[in-house]
N, C-alpha and C positions, 0 to 999 in steps of 0.2 A: 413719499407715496405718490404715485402716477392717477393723476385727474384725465379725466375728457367732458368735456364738455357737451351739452346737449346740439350745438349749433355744428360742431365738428360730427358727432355721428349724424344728424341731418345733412350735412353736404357730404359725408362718404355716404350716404344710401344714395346717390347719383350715379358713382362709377363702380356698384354694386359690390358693396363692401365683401372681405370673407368671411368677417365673422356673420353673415346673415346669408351664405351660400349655403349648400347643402348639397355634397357630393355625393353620399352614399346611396346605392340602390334603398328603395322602398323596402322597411324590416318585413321579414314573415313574408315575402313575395310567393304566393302560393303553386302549388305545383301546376293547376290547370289553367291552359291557355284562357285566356277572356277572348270569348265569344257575345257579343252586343248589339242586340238589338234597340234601334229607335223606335222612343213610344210616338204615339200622335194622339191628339185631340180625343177623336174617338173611341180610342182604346177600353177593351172593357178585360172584364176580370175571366173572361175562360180564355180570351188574347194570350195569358201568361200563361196557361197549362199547353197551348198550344205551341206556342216559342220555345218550353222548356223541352216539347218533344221533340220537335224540329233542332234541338242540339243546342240551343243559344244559353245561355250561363248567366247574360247581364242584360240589362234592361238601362237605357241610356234616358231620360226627361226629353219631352223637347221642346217646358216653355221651364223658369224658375218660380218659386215660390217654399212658403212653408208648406200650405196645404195638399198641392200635389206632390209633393216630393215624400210626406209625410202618407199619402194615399197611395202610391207606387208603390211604399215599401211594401204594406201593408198587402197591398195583390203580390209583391214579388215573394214575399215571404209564404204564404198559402202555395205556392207554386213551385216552393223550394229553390228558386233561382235569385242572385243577388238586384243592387240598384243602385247606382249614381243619382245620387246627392245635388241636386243643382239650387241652391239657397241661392236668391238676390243679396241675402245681407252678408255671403262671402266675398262679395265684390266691393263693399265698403272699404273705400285705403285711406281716409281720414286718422293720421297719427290717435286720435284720441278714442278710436271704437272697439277700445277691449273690451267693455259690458258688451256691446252686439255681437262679437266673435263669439265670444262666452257665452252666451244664452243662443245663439247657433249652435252651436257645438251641442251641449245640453240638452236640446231639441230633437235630434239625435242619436245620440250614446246608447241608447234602449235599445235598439231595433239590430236584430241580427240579420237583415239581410242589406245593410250598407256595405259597398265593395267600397266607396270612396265619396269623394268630394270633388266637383267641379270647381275649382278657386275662381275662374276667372275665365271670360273670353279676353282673349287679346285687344281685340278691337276695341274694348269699351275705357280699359286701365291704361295711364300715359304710362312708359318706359319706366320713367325715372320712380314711378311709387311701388314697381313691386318687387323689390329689394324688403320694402317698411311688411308689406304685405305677408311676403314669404319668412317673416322674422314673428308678424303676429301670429299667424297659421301654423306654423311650426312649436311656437311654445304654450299655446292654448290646446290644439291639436294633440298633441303629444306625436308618441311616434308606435301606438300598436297597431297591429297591421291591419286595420279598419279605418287607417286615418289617411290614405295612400288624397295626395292631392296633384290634378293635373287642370293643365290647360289648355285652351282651345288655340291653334295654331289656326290661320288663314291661308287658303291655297296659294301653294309657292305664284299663281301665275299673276297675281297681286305686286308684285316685288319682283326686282333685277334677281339674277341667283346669288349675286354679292351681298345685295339686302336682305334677300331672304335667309343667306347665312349665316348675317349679325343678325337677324332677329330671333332665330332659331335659340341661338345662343347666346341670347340675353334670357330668351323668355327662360329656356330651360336652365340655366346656372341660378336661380335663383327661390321661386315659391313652388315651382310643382316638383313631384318624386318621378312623376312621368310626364309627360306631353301626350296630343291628340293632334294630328293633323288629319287636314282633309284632302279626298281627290274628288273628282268630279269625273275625271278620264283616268281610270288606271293606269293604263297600256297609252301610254305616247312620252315623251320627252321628257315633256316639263314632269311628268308621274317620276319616273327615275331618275332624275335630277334632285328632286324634291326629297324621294325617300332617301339618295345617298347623301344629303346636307343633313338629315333629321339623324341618318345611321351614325355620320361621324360626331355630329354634336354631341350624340348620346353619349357616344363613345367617350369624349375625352371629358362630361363632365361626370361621369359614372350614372347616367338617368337610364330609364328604359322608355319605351314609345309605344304607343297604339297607332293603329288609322284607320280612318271613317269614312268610309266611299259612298258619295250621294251618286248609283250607278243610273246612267239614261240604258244602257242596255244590258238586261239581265235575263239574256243566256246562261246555258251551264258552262262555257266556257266564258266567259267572262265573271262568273259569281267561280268558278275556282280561284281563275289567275288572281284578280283581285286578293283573295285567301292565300294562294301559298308563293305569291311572291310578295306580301309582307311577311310571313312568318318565316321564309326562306333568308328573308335580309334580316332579320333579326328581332322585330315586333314582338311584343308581349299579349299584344290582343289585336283583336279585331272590332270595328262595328260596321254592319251594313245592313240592309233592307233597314223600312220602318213596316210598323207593324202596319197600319193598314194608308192607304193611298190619300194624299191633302190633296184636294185641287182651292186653290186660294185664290185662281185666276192669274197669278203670275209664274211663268217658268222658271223666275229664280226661286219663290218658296215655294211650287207646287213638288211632289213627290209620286210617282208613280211606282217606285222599285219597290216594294212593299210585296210581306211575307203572306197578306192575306188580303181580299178581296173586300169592299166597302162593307158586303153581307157577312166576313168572318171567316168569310171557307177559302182554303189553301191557293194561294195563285200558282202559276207555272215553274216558279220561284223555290218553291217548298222544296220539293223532293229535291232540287239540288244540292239547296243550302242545308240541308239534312246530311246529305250523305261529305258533303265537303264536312263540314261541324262534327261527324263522326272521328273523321280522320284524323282533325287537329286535337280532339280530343285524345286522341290514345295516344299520339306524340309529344302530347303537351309536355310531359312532365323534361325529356330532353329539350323543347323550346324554352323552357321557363329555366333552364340551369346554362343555356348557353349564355358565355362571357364577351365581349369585343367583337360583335356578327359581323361579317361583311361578305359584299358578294360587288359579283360582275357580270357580265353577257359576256353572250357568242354566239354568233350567225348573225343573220337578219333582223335587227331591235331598233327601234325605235332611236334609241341613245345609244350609242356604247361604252359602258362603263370598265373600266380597262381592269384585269385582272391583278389582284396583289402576290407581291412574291412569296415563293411556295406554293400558288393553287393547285389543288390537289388534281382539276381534272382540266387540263388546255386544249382538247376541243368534243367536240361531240356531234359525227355524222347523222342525219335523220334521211327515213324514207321520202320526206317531204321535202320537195325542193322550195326553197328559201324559208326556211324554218327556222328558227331564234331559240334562246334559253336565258333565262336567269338564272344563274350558281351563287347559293349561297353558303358558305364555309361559318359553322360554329361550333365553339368549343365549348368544353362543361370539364374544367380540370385536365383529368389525361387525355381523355378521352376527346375524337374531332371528327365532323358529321360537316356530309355535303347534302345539300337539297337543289336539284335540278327540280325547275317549274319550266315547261313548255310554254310559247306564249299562243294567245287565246286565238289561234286562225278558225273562219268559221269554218263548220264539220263535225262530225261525231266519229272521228274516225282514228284511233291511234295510230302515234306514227311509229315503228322502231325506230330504236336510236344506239347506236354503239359510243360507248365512253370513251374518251381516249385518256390515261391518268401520267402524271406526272410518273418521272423514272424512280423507284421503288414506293409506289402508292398502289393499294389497288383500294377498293369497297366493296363492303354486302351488304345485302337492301338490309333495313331496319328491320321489317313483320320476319321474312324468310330466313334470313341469313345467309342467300345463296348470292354467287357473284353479280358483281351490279354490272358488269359492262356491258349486258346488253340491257335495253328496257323498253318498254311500251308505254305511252305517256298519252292522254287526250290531249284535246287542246284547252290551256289553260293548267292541266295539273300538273301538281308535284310531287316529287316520292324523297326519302328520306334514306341516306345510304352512312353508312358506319365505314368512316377512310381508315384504312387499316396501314 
């Protein structure tokens, strides 16, 4: 009979053992995109019927505790909209705190409007303990689709791209079912750098990914682009604005992008993020079944992310001279979907764009059905086309 010893699995949770990995996608992964909104301090309880109008689905914490996390749900649920979980005591990685997991968990189990569990900022947990972590979370946890755990990712621009790659995929091969990363800039470099390390991580270790844009300018073309060229790369959700405006006195905690105004009433924000949160809404349910996403540019970008063989569409003329694209290619079984997002030049002015597709490709738009090679795009948006 084959022993191991307690000292042997304590030094394999360093080079992150398999048997405490966790490849499979999150069970019960539901059909509508997550849409998330951040709470703040002030936040009060008609905040949530109004978010829920404005399209938003989730409602994100944005200090940890029992009490608040326990008084979220509590507004999220009267509102009919879900809420992330953010327990301090799920950040405990001392081998010996299975009574605190457990009476965490417990704490919770009642409440039907948990979408999930915050495990962990990165920042706060060393490397080598959450291996132990994602081994206690997972078997106190269980795995019904109320138990989804992810982690907080630090902006790639913290990190070399090399470090940020091993981090990505440390964090995520191991406690969470998805990750969260942040941007601060959507649209520049390091933003598409970042999102294709989080895309391919995802990829090869079967995880899915959200991202949370703390935006400084929130235009409608900028609150699109942010929207659909993550959902175009492949993201499961979204989180942006907070609900209403921090000034803390510092520019790194203060928040200005916010869905509502100190007094409650709608900022310039709203009807954007409305009608963006409409759209990914009726798409969702294709975003949520696409497998192994990936995407690339073409024209004028920031970065240029080199296209993968087979791309369905190699280039795409615009009326706008030096105008860019994000393409992003996802599959759902047979079936394979391109998502062209213009990127966010200022203007309120759509630009035509003629497709040009790979030799026997064509597409039709998702809503119409009718051919996609030509299209009208704002700046920032993206449309959904079915490659045929």
């Amino acid at each position: 009979m084959k022993h191991t010893c307690l000292l042997c699995l304590m030094m394999s949770a360093f080079v992150l053992p398999a048997w405490c990995e966790w490849k499979e996608p999150p069970p019960g992964l539901p059909d509508t995109f997550t849409i998330g909104l951040q709470a703040s301090d002030r936040i009060v309880d008609s905040d949530y019927a109004l978010a829920a109008q404005a399209g938003f689905n989730l409602v994100v914490p944005i200090r940890p505790g029992l009490e608040p996390s326990q008084a979220l749900l509590k507004a999220c649920s009267a509102a009919g909209i879900k809420a992330v979980v953010w327990d301090s005591r799920f950040s405990t990685y001392d081998l010996g705190d299975w009574a605190v997991y457990g009476k965490a968990f417990a704490d919770y189990r009642g409440s039907n409007a948990v979408a999930g569990y915050m495990a962990y900022d990165s920042i706060t947990v060393p490397p080598a303990r959450v291996p132990w972590m994602g081994w206690h979370m997972r078997e106190l946890g269980g795995s019904a689709p109320d138990q989804y755990r992810y982690c907080e990712l630090v902006p790639m621009n913290r990190l070399t791209p090399d470090g940020y790659r091993r981090y990505v995929r440390h964090y995520l091969g191991s406690i969470a079912s998805f990750a969260l990363y942040e941007e601060t800039d959507p649209f520049s470099a390091d933003a598409l750098r970042a999102m294709k390390i989080t895309v391919d991580a995802a990829n090869s270790e079967g995880k899915v990914w959200w991202r949370r844009c703390r935006l400084a300018d929130t235009t409608p073309e900028m609150i699109r682009w942010q929207a659909y060229s993550a959902a175009a790369a492949g993201a499961k959700g979204i989180i942006y604005l907070i609900a209403r405006p921090i000034d803390t006195g510092s520019p790194a905690t203060s928040r200005s992008d916010s869905l509502l105004d100190p007094d409650g009433k709608p900022t310039g924000a709203f009807e954007a993020a409305k009608a963006v949160n409409a759209r990914l809404t009726a798409i969702g349910p294709i975003l949520m079944k696409a497998v192994k996403p990936v995407f690339y540019t073409t024209g004028t970008m920031p970065e240029n992310v080199e296209p993968p063989a087979g791309a369905p569409i190699t280039a795409i003329r615009s009326s706008v001279e030096g105008d860019g694209f994000l393409v992003g290619v996802l599959g759902t079984g047979d079936e394979r979907y391109a998502m062209v997002v213009r990127k966010p030049s200022p203007g309120a002015e759509p630009a035509s764009l003629q497709l040009q597709f790979a030799a026997g490709v064509s597409a039709a738009a998702v809503d119409s059905g009718e051919p996609a090679e030509r299209l009208a795009l704002l700046p920032g948006e993206g449309t959904l086309t079915k490659i045929k």
